[in-house]
C-alpha positions, 0 to 999 in steps of 0.5 A: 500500500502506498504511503501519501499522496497519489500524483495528480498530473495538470495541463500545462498552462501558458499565460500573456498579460494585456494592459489598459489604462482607463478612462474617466467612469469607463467600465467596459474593455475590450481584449484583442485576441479575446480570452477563454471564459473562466480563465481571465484574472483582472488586476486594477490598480495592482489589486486582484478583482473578483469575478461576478463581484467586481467584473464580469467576463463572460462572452471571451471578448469584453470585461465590464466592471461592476463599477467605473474605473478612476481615470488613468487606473492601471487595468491588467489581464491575465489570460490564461490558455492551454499550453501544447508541446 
């Protein structure tokens, strides 16, 4: 019988950051190339939001934030893709 933990394999996961800089009041970005839904992380101000709190991501293409953003807020997008050798 073995002893611990049996290993669990994952996928490899690639990521690239896309960044805006916002507007006045602006609670819609849209993101080149798009993203998988369920697989963006969204950073503003160097602070992590929650999704369905504080943003929506739901169609790969838009973010809309449940609240504007302060003009010249630092938007970042980290999204996530599968990674294939």
């Amino acid at each position: 019988m073995p002893i611990g933990n049996q290993i669990q394999y994952t996928d490899n996961v690639a990521s690239k950051i896309v960044s805006a800089t916002a507007t006045a009041s602006q609670t819609t970005f849209n993101i080149l190339d798009g993203y998988r839904v369920n697989a963006i992380a969204v950073y503003k101000q160097g602070l992590r939001l929650s999704n369905g709190v504080d943003f929506t991501a739901t169609d790969g293409s838009t973010v809309v934030l449940t609240s504007g953003a302060n003009v010249n807020d630092k938007m970042v997008f980290q999204i996530y893709d599968d990674f294939d050798v």
